[in-house]
N, C-alpha and C positions, 0 to 999 in steps of 0.2 A: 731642766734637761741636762747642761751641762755638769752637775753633780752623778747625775746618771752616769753618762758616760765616765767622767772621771772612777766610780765606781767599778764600772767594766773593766776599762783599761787597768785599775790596778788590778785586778782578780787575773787579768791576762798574761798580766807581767809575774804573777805569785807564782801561777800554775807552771810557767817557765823558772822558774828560780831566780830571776833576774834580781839582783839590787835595785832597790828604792829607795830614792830620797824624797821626805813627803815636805814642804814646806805651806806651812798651816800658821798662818799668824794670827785668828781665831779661832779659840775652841769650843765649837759648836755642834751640836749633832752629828754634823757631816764627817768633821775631823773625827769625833768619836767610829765615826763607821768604817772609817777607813783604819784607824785603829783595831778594830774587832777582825778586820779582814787579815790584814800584817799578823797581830796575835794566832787567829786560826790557822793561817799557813806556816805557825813555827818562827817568824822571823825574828831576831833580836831589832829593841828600840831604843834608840838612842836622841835622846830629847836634847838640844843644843838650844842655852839659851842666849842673847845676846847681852847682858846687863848693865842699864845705866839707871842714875838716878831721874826720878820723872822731870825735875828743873832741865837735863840735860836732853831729856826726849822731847822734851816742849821747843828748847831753843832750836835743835837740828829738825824739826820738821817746821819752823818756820822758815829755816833755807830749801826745804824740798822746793822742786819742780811743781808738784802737786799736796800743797797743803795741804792737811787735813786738821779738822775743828778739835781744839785743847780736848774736849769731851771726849771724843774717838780714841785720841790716844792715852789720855789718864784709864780708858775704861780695859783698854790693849794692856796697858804697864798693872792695872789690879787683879786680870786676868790671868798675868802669864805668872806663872809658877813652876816652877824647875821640883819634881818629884826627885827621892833622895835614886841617886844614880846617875844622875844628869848632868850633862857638861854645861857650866855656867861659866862665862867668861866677860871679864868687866872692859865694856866699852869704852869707857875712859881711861884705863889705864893702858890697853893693848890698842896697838896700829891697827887695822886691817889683814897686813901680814902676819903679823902676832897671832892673830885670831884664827886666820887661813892653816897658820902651822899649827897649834893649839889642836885644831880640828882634827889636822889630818893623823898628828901624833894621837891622839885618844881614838881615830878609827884602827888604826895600823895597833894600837895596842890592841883593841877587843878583835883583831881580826874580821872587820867586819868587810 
């Protein structure tokens, strides 16, 4: 059900013109649907990766709040793939701020 609606609301936000930002850290049908929806309504996509090495996404989700099991996340890191266009930006190397400017520099460039 809740995909459902998420599906409504973005169709409602389309129809108004409004900016969306989708964060989707699986991509599974659903993301895919919500995709076709963005694409249909005309919207540019702009795919933002975070990147680190998987030794590095194992060690910081063992400090998370709520861990999740090595499998989960090696299965996230063979998954996520940055298509060529895509802002990729390496977690290791950049601060959090770094990443924040990084971002907002490459939207402010495509005008989005």
């Amino acid at each position: 059900i809740a995909r459902n609606v998420g599906e409504y609301f973005l169709k409602q936000v389309t129809e108004n013109e409004l900016p969306v930002i989708l964060e989707e850290v699986f991509h599974d049908d659903y993301h895919g649907r919500l995709l076709s929806i963005l694409n249909e309504k005309g919207y540019h996509i702009l795919g933002i990766y975070i990147d680190a090495p998987k030794d590095v996404l194992l060690s910081r989700n063992r400090n998370r709040t709520k861990v999740k099991s090595d499998e989960i996340i090696l299965r996230f890191a063979d998954q996520s793939k940055a298509k060529e266009g895509d802002l990729v930006i390496d977690a290791v190397r950049n601060s959090v701020e770094d990443i924040v400017k990084q971002i907002i520099v490459k939207v402010e460039e495509l005008r989005l």
